[in-house]
NUROBA-407728 format. One record per residue (C-alpha): residue in one letter; x negated, y, z. Coordinates in Angstrom, 3 decimals, padded with zeros to 6 digits. Layout:
BEGIN
R / residuo / u / v / w
R / A / X / Y / Z
...
//
This chain:
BEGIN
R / residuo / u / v / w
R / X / -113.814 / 032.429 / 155.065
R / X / -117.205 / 031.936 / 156.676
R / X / -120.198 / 033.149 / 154.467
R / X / -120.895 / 030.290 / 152.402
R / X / -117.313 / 029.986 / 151.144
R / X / -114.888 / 032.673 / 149.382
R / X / -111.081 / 032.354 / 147.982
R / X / -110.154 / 032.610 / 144.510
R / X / -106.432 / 032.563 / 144.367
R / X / -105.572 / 029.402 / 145.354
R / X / -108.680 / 027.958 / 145.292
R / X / -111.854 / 027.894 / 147.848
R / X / -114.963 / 027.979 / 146.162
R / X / -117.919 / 026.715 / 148.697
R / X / -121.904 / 027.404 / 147.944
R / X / -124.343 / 024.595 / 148.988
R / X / -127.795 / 024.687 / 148.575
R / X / -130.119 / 022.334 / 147.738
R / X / -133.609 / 024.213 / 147.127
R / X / -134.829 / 027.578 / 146.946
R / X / -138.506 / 028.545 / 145.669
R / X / -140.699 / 029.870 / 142.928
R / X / -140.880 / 028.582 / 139.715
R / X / -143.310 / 029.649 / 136.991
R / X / -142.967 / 033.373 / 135.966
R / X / -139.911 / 035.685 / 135.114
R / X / -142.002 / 036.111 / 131.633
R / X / -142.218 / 032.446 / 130.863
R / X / -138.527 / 031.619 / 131.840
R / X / -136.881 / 034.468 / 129.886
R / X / -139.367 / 034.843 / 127.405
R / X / -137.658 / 037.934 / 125.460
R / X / -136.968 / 040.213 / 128.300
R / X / -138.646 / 043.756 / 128.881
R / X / -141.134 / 044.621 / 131.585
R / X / -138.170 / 047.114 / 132.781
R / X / -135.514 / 044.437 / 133.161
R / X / -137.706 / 041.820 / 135.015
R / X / -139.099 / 044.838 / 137.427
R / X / -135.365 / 045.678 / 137.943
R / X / -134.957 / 042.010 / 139.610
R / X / -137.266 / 042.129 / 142.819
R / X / -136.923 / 041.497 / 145.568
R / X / -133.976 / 038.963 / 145.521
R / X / -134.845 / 037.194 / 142.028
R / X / -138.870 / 038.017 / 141.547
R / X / -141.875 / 038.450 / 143.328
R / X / -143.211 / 041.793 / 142.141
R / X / -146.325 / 040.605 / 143.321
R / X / -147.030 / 037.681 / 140.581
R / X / -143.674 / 037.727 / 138.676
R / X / -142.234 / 034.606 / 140.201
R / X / -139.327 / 033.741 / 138.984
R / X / -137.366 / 032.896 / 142.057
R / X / -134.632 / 030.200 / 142.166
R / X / -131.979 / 028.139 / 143.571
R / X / -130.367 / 025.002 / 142.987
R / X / -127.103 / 024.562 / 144.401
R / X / -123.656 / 023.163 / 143.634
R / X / -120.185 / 024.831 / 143.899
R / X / -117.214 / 022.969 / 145.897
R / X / -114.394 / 023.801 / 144.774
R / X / -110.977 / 023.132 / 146.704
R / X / -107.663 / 023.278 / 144.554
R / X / -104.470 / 021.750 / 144.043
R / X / -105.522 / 019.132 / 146.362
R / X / -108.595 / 018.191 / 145.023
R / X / -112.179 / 018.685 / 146.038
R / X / -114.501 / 018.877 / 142.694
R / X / -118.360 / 019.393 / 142.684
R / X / -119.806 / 021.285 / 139.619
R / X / -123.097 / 020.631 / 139.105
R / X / -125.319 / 018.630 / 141.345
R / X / -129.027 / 019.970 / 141.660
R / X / -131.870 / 017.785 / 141.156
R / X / -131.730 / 015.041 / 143.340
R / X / -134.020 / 012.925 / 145.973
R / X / -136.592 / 010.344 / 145.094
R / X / -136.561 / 011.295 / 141.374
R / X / -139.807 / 010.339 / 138.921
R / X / -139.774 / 014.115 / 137.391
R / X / -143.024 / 014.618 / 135.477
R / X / -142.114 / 017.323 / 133.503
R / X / -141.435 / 019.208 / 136.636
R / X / -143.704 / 019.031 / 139.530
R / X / -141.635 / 020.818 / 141.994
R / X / -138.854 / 018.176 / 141.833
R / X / -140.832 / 014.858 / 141.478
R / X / -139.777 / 012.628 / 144.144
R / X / -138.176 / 015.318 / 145.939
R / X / -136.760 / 015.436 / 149.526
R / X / -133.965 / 017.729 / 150.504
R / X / -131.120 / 017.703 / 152.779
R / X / -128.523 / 017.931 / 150.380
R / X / -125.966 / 015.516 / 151.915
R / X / -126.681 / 017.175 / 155.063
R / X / -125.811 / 020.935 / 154.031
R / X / -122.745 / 019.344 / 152.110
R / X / -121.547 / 017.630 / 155.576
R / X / -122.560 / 020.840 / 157.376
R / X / -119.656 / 022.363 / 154.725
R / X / -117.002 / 020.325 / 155.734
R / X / -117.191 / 017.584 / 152.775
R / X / -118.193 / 013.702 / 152.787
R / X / -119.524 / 012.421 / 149.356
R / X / -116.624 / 010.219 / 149.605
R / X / -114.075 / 013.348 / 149.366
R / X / -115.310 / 014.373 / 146.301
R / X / -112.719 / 013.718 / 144.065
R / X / -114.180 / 015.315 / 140.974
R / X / -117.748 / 015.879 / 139.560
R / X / -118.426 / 018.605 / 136.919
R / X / -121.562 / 018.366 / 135.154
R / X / -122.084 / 021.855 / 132.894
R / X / -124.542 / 020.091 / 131.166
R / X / -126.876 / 017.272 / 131.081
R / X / -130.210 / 018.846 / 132.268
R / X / -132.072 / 017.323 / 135.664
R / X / -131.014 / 020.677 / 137.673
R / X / -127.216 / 019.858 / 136.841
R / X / -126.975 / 015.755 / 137.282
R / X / -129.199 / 014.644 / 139.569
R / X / -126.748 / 014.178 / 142.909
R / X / -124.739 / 012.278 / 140.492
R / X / -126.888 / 009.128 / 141.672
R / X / -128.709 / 008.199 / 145.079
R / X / -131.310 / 005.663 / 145.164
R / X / -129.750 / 002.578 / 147.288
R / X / -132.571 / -000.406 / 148.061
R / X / -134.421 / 000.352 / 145.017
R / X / -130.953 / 001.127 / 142.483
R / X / -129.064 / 004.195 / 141.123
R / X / -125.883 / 004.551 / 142.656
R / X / -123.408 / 007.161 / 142.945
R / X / -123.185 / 009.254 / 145.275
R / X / -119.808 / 010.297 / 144.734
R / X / -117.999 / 006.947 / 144.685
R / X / -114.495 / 007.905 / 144.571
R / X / -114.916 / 010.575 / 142.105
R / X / -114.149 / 010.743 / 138.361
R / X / -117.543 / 012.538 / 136.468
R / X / -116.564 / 014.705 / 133.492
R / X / -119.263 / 014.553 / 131.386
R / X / -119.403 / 016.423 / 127.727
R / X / -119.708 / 013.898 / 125.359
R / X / -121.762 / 015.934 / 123.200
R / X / -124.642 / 016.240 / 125.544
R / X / -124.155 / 012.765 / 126.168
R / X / -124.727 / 011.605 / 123.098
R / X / -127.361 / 013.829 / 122.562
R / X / -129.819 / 013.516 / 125.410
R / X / -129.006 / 009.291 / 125.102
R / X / -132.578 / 007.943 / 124.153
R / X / -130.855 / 005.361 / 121.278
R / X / -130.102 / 008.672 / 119.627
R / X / -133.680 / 010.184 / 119.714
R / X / -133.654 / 010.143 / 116.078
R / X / -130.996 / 012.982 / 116.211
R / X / -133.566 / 015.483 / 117.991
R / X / -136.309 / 017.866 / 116.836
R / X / -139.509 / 015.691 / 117.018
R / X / -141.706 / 016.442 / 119.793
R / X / -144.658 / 018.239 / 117.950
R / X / -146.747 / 018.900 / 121.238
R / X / -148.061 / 017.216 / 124.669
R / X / -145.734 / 019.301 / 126.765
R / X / -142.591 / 018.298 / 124.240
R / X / -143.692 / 014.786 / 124.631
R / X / -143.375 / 015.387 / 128.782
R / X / -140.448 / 017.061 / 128.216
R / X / -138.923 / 014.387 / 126.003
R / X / -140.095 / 011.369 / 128.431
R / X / -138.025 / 013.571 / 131.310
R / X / -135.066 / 014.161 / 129.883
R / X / -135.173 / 010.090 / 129.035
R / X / -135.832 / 009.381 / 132.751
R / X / -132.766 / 012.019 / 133.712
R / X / -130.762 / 009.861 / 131.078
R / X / -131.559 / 006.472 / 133.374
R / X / -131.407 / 007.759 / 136.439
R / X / -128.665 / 010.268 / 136.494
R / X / -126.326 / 009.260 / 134.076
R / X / -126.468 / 005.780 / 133.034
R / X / -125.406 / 004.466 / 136.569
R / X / -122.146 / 006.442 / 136.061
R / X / -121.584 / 005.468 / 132.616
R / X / -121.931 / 001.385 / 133.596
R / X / -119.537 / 001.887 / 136.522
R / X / -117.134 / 003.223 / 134.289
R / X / -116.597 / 006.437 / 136.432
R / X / -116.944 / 008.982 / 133.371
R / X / -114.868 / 011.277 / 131.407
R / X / -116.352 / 012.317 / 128.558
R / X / -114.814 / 015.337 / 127.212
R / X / -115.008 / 017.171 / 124.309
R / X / -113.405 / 020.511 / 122.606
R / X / -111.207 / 021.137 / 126.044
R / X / -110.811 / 019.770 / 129.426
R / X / -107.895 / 021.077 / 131.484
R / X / -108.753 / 019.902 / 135.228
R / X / -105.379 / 020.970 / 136.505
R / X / -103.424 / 024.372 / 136.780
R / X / -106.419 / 026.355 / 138.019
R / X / -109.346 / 024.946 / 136.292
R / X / -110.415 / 023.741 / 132.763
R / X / -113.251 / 023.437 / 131.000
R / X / -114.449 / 024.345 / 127.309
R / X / -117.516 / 024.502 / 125.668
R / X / -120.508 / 027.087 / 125.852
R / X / -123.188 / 025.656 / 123.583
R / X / -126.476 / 026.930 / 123.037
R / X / -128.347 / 026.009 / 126.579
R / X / -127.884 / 022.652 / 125.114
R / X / -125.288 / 021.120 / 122.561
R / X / -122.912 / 020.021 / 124.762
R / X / -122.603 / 022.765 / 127.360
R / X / -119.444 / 024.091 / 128.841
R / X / -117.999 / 026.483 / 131.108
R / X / -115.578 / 025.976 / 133.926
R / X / -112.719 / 028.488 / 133.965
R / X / -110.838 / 029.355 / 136.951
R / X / -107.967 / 031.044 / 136.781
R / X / -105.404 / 031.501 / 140.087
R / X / -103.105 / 034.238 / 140.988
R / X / -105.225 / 037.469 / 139.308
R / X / -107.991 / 035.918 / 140.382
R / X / -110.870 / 034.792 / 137.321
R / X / -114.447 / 032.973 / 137.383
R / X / -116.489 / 031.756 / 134.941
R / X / -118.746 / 028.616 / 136.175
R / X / -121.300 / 029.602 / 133.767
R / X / -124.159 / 026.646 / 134.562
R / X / -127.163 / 027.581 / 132.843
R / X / -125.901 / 030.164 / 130.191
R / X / -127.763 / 032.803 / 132.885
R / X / -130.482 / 031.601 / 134.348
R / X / -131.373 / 035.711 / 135.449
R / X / -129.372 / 038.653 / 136.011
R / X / -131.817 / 040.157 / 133.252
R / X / -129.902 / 038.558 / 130.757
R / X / -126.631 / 040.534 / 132.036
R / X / -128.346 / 043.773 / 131.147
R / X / -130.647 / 041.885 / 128.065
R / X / -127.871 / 039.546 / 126.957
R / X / -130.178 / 038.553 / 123.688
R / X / -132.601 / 037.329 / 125.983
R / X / -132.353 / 033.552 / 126.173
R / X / -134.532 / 030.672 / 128.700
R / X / -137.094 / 029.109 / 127.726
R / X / -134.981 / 026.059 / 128.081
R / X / -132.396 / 026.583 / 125.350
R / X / -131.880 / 024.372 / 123.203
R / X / -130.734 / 026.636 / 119.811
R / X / -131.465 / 030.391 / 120.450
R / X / -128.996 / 031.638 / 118.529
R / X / -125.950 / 030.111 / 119.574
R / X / -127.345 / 030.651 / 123.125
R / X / -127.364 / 034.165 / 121.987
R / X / -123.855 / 034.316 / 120.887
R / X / -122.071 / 032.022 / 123.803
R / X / -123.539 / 034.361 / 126.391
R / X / -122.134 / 037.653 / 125.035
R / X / -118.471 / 036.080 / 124.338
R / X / -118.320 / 034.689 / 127.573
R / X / -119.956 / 037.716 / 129.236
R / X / -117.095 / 040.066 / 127.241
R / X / -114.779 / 037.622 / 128.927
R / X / -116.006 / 037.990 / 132.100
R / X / -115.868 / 041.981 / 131.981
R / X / -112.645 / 042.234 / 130.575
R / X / -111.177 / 039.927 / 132.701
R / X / -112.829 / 041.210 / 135.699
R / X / -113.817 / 037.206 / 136.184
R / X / -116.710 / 036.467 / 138.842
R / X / -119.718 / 035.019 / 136.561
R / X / -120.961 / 031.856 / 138.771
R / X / -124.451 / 031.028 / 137.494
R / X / -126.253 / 027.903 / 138.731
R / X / -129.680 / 028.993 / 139.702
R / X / -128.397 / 032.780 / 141.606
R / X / -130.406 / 033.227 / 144.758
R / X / -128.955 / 036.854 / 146.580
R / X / -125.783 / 036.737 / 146.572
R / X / -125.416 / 034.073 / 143.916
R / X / -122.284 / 035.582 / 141.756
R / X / -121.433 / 038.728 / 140.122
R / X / -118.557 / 040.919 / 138.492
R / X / -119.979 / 042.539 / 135.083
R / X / -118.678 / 045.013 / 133.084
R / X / -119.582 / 046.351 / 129.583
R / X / -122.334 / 048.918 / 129.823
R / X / -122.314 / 050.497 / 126.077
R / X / -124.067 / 047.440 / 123.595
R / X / -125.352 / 045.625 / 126.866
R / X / -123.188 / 044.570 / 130.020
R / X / -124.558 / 045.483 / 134.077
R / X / -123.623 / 043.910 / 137.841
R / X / -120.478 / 045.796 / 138.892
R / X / -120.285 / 043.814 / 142.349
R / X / -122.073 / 040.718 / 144.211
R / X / -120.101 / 038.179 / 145.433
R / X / -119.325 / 037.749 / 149.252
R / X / -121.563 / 035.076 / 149.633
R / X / -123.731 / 035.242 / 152.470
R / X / -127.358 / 036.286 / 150.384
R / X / -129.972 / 033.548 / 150.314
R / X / -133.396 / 035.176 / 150.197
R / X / -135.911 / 033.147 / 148.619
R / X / -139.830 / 033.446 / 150.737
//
């Protein structure tokens, strides 16, 4: 396997990047962690020197049974993202690094969104003389429902109202994301959406992880003795192995953020499953196991480490 890809079983699972940088602060993204757990992070996922919280976007291909499936798919080119400066009207070489793996957006087969956040869905469409389309043509999306109903703007009235300027920014992105990321797929008729259990095939299925946001899910991987746990968003840092109480700033209901993370991070140590997060730089994976009330890294994956500068 070269250093971008490892074996699972029977299944290859494939790291490409789309964009690596600072965002904001350790402090404002996990909110609730201690000074000791964010100093514990440098250098591969903070800047000691500001706190930066330091980040990547990528997407996982995954090779099995035949099949090549995407989960997740980063932000996206050409996007209006005013809620996020970084990624308004980006330019990355996405498609490029996922040809330099081996893969044509016409082999995907299979597109896993963990959730529906602009991070997550935003190589489900590529802008095509001034329209959406996707990029994945001959692939299937599965979508959970629940997220899409949610973050559909007909449904607004189901949301917390937006009681501030920055909700109100937040609120007019996540609209945009809806149009631009999702819509396209869901008027082409290439989406699953999936609720309570999704069993990809004899390797992979998905079930739900809510908390990040209503509708998010985990993909399981199970081949041989082998175990991972496609976790999207549910870690955002690997302060929240050690502080698993510690939520983002982004999720949606603290509490059940709170509770999905330990039950899936039990799983993952007693299972000995690799924890795939979606934002890892370093090594971008991890085995945990149970360190008294909390949980710690037991091993990085063998991913080649992306540093972030």
């Amino acid at each position: 396997m070269s250093g971008d890809t490892i074996r699972l079983g029977d299944v290859t699972v494939t790291r490409v990047l789309e964009w690596t940088g600072p965002i904001r602060t350790v402090s404002d993204i996990v909110p609730d962690s201690s000074p000791e757990g964010r100093a514990a992070l440098a250098p591969d996922f903070r800047n000691p020197d500001d706190d930066a919280y330091l980040c990547a976007i990528q997407s996982w291909v995954l090779r099995s049974e035949g099949r090549t499936i995407v989960v997740d798919t980063g932000a996206g080119n050409d996007r209006d993202r005013p809620q996020v400066p970084q990624f308004d009207h980006l330019e990355t070489p996405f498609l490029d690094n996922l040809r330099r793996a081996g893969v044509e957006p016409e082999d995907i087969d299979l597109v896993v969104n963990t959730h529906v956040h602009y991070d997550h869905v935003g190589w489900n469409t590529r802008l095509d003389n001034g329209e959406w389309v996707p990029t994945f043509p001959n692939a299937r999306y599965l979508i959970p429902r629940v997220d899409r109903d949610y973050f559909d703007p007909e449904n607004e009235h189901r949301r917390p109202p937006a009681r501030t300027d920055a909700d109100r920014l937040r609120r007019r992105g996540s609209h945009l994301v809806f149009a631009d990321s999702v819509v396209p797929i869901l008027d082409r008729g290439l989406a699953t959406l999936w609720e309570d259990g999704y069993t990809i095939d004899g390797n992979l299925t998905l079930a739900p992880a809510p908390g990040h946001t209503p509708g998010s899910s985990v993909l399981k991987l199970r081949s041989g003795t082998d175990r991972a746990l496609f976790v999207g968003d549910l870690l955002h840092s690997p302060v929240q192995v050690a502080e698993p109480a510690a939520n983002s700033c982004f999720c949606e209901n603290q509490a059940e953020a709170r509770a999905t993370r330990v039950r899936l991070l039990d799983e993952a140590a007693e299972t000995g499953a690799l924890v795939v997060p979606a934002h890892f730089p370093g090594r971008g994976a991890a085995e945990v196991r149970k360190s008294g009330e909390s949980y710690e890294v037991h091993d990085w994956a063998a991913f080649a480490p992306i540093r972030v500068r």
